[in-house]
N, C-alpha and C positions, 0 to 999 in steps of 0.2 A: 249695556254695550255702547261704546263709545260709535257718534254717528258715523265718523269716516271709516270706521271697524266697518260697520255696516254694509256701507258703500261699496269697500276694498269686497267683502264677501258679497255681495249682490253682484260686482261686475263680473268677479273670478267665477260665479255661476252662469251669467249670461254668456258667457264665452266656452266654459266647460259644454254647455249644451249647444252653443251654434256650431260646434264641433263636430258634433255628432252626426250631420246628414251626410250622406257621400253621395257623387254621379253614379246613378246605376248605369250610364252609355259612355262610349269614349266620348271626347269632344268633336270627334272627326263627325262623328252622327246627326251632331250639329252643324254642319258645312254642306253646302249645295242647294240646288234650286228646290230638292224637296226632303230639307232636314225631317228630323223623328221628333215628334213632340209627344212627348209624354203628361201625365196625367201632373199637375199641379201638384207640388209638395206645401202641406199645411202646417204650421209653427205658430209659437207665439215672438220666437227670434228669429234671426235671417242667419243660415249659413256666416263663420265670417271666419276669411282662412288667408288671411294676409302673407305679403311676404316684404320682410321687412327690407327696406332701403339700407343696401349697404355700401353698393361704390364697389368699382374694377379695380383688382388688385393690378399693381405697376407694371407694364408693357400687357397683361391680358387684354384681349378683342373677342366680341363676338364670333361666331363660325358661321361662316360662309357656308351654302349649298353648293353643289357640284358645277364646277367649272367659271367660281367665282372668287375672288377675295379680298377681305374687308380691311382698312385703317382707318386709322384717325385721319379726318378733316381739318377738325377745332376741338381744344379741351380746354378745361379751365373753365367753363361758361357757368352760366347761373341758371339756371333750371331752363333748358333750353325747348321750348313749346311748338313753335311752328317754323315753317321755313318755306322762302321763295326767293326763286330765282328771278333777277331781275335781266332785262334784253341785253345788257354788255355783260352777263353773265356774272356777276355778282350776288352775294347770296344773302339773303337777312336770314337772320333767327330774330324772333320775338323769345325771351327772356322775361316768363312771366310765370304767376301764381294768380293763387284765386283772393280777390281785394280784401283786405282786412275786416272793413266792416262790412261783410256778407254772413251771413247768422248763420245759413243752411235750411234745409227744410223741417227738419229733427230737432226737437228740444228735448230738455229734463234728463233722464240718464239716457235715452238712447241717442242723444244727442250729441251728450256728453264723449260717448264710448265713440262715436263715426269721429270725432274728431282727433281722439285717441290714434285709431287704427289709421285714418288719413295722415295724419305725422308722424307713425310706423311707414307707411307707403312710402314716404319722401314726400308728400305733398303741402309740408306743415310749415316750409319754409316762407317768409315774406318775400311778396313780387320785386323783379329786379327794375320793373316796370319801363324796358329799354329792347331796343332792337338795334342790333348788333349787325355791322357789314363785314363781310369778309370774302377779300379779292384776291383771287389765285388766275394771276394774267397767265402763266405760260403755261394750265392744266398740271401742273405735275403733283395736284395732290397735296400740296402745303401752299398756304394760304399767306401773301407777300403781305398785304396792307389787313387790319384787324382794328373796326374802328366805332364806335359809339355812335350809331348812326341818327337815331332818335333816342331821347331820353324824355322823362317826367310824363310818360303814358298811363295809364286803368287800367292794367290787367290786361297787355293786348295780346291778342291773338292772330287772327287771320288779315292778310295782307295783300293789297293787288295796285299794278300800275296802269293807271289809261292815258296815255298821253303823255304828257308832264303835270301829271297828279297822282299823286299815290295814297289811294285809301288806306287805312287803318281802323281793323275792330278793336276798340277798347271794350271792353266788357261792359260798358252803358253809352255808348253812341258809335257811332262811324263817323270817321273824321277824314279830313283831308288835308293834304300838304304839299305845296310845291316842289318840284321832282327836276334836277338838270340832271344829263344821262351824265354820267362819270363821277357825281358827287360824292362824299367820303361819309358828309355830316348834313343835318337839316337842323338848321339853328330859328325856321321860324314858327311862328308856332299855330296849330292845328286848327282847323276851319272845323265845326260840327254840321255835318250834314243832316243824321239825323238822329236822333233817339233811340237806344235800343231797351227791351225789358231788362231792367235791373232790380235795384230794390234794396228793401233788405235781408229777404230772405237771399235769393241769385242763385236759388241750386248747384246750375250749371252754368257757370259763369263764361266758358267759354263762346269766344262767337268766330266764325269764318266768313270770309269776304270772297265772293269770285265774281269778276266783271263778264258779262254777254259778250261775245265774239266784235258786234261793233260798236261795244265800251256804254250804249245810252244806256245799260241798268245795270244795276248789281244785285247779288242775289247773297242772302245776310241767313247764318243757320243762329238759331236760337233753341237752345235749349230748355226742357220741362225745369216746373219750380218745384218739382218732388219726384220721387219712384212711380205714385200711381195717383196722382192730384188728391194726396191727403192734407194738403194745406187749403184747399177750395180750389173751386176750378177760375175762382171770380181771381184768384192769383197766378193763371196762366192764358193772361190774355196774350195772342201773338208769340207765344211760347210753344217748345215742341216742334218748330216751326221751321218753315224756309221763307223769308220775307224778299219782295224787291222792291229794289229802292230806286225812283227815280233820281239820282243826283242832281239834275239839273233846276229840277225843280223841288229837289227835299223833302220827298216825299216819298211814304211806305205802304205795301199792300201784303195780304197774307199770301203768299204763292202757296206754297202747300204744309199741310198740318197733319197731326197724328202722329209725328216723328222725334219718338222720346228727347232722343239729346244727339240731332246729327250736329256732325263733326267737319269730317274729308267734303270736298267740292270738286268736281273735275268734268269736262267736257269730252266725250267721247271723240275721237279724233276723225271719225267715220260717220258717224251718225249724226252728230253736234248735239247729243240728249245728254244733260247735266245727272250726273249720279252724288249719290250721296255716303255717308258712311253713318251709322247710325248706331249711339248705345240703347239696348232695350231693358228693359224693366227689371228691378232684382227681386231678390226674398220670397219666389217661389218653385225654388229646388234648382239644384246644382246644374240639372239637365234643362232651364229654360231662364230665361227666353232665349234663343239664338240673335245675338247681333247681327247687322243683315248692311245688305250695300244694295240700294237698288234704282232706277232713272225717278225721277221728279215728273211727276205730271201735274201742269197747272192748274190748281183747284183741287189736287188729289189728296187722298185721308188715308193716312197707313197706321188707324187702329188706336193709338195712344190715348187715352187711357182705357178705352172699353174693350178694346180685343188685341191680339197679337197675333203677326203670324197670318192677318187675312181677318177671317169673323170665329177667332178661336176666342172666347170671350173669357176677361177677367174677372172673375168672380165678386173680386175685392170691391170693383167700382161700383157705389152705389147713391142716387140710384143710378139705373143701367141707362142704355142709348140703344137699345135693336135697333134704329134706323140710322143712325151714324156706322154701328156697325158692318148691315147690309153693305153699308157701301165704300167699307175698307179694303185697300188694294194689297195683294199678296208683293213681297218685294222681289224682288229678283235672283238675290241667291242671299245665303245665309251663309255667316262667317263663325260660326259657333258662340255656343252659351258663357256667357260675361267675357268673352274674348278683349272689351273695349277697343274695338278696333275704331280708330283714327281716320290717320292719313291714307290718303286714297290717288294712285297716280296712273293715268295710261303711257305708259311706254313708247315713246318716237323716239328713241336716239339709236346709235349705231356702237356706244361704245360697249355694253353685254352683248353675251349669245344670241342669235336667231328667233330663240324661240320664245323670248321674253317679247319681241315685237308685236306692240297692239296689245299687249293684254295688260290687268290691273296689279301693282301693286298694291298690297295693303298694313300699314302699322298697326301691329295689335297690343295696347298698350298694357295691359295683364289683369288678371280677375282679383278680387278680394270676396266674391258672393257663391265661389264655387269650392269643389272640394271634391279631385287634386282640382292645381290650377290649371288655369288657359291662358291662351295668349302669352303675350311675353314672345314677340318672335314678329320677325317681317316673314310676310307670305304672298306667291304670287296665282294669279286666278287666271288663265286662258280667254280671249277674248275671240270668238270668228262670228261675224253679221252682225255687229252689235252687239253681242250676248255673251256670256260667263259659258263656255265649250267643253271643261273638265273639273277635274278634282284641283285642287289648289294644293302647293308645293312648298315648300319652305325654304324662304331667299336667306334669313340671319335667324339664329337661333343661340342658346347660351347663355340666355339674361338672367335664367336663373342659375342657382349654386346646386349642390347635390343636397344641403341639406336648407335648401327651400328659400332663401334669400335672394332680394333682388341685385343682381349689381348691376343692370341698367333697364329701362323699360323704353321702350320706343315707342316715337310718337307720331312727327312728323315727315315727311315725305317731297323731295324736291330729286333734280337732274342738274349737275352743275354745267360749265359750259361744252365740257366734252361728252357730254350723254354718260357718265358715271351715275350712281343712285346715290344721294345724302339723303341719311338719316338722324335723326335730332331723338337723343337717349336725355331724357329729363332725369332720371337719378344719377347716371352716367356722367350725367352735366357733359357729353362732348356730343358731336356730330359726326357719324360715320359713315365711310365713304364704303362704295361697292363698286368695283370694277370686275372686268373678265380677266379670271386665272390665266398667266403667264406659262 
């Protein structure tokens, strides 16, 4: 038998049988402060039930939730990742992918096959490695000026202004740039502040930046260099992580750890406690782990790699940590299992309904380890005293097709300057707006 005979039949088995597991619970069961966890499902494969990147047929939009409705902001972009609003209300996208020479955690064929299924995703495309402005002075929803704001960036992702400097995470350092308020383009070129985990493996390539209320820190997410530190743990120093970064002095500390691959950054508007958005752990069973969003505690452990969920321990991890475990923190509410939820935003503006005030947005960018899927949808969480108050609701849904395709996944999370919701669809490639139904 011819060897790629071989091959082609050894993957069309791996796949035939990661088919096989299904969620015995809705997803919903996975949502709230005390999702259902169920008993570990054991394999020698992972679930893999992808949904292939197809793109929005001509004039189709996502669907809006009740007494809402959605358009195009921006189309046309290149795999559009993150987004922030700058103080004259101007909007970046980072236009990014994961760096070329990043290995991943996985070799040999199961390596082979994630990289397969990630360019079925749409994630397979090369970084446009550029951040993009787009200026809509009189609000109405179409964007007057459309301009190449930064170019020849790593892979960036999360983005913050202090001052007249504007950081940028590039997937291996934070950098900085001189910032005048109304500028179109930055033509000079980037100061590195500090170092981030990279490599060559880079799991999770992505990194987010959020500055402290009076701008002396920043606070840098970093994500694990595997699912459950199968590559060594000696390859996840500062990883899984939330770092701060003194800027002034260029300098970095572990703020909080155990945190697979957070994402979203956002300051509570009332409290001033930083939350986070966090992917959790895959390949064992459809119904775990629940992605979770929870506040940051300085010094705090949320489990990653030896428990989830609090001291619900991973079996896989060996050897174990009982006393790291002890002293894992439960998160705040759970966003359901392989949901990938993102972008993360509290609500101040006036241009939606009432009852969106003070509570969280959150982008849920869609599952590949589940089976049906999850996510694939923006969803909003109630917010009273600090705290997550109810069930979470669905703001945009749609992304999938009937018969199981993606034509856009959301990701990122911004408010342009009239308190509208944008949204950054990476296979969609556009940015979608939400305003209150007319």
């Amino acid at each position: 038998m011819r060897a790629d005979r071989y091959v082609f039949i050894l993957v069309g088995t791996v796949f035939l049988s990661a088919c096989a597991e299904q969620a015995k619970l809705p997803v919903e069961a996975g949502i709230g402060q005390n999702p259902k966890l169920p008993s570990p499902v054991k394999g020698l494969i992972p679930t893999v039930n992808i949904a292939p990147a197809e793109g929005w047929p001509d004039g189709a939009v996502p669907k809006a939730g009740s007494g809402l409705t959605v358009t195009a902001f921006a189309s046309g972009l290149d795999h559009p990742r993150w987004l922030y609003t700058l103080p004259n209300g101007d909007v970046l996208v980072a236009e990014s992918n994961r760096p070329a020479d990043a290995e991943g955690a996985r070799s040999g064929i199961a390596g082979w096959i994630m990289k397969k299924v990630m360019k079925r995703a749409g994630a397979g495309v090369p970084s446009a490695n550029r951040i993009t402005l787009l200026r809509d002075a009189d609000g109405d929803g179409k964007p007057e000026v459309r301009t190449a704001f930064l170019e020849g960036l790593n892979s960036p992702f999360g983005m913050a202004l202090v001052g007249d400097t504007l950081y940028v995470a590039n997937t291996d350092a934070l950098v900085r740039f001189p910032y005048k308020s109304g500028a179109t383009q930055i033509r000079e070129a980037g100061v590195k502040v500090v170092d981030l985990p990279a490599g060559r493996i880079n799991h999770h390539w992505t990194k987010n930046v959020i500055a402290s209320r009076d701008g002396s820190r920043l606070y840098v997410t970093v994500g694990s260099n595997s699912n459950v530190g199968e590559v060594g743990m000696e390859n996840e120093v500062n990883r899984a992580a939330i770092l701060e970064v003194d800027p002034a002095k260029g300098t970095s500390r572990l703020f909080a750890s155990g945190l697979r691959n957070p994402n979203g950054l956002a300051w509570h508007p009332e409290t001033g406690a930083l939350w986070t958005t966090v992917n959790e752990r895959d390949e064992i069973g459809s119904d775990l782990v629940p992605d979770y969003m929870t506040t940051v505690k300085d010094g705090g452990f949320y489990g990653w790699p030896y428990s989830y969920f609090g001291q619900n321990v991973d079996e896989r991890i060996k050897p174990p940590r009982p006393d790291l475990v002890a002293s894992a923190i439960v998160p705040d509410y759970a966003l359901g299992a392989h949901t990938a939820s993102f972008g993360i935003l509290f609500y101040e503006g006036k241009q939606l309904p009432q009852q969106y005030g003070g509570g969280a947005f959150v982008a849920q960018h869609g599952s590949w380890n589940r089976r049906p899927h999850s996510g694939y949808k923006v969803i909003f969480v109630p917010f009273k005293e600090g705290k997550p108050s109810g069930p979470a609701t669905d703001v945009l849904t749609g992304f999938l097709s009937e018969d199981g395709k993606a034509l856009g996944r959301p990701i990122g999370i911004a408010t342009d300057r009239t308190g509208a919701l944008l949204v950054s669809d990476d296979v969609g490639n556009v940015v979608w707006r939400v305003t209150a139904a007319r």
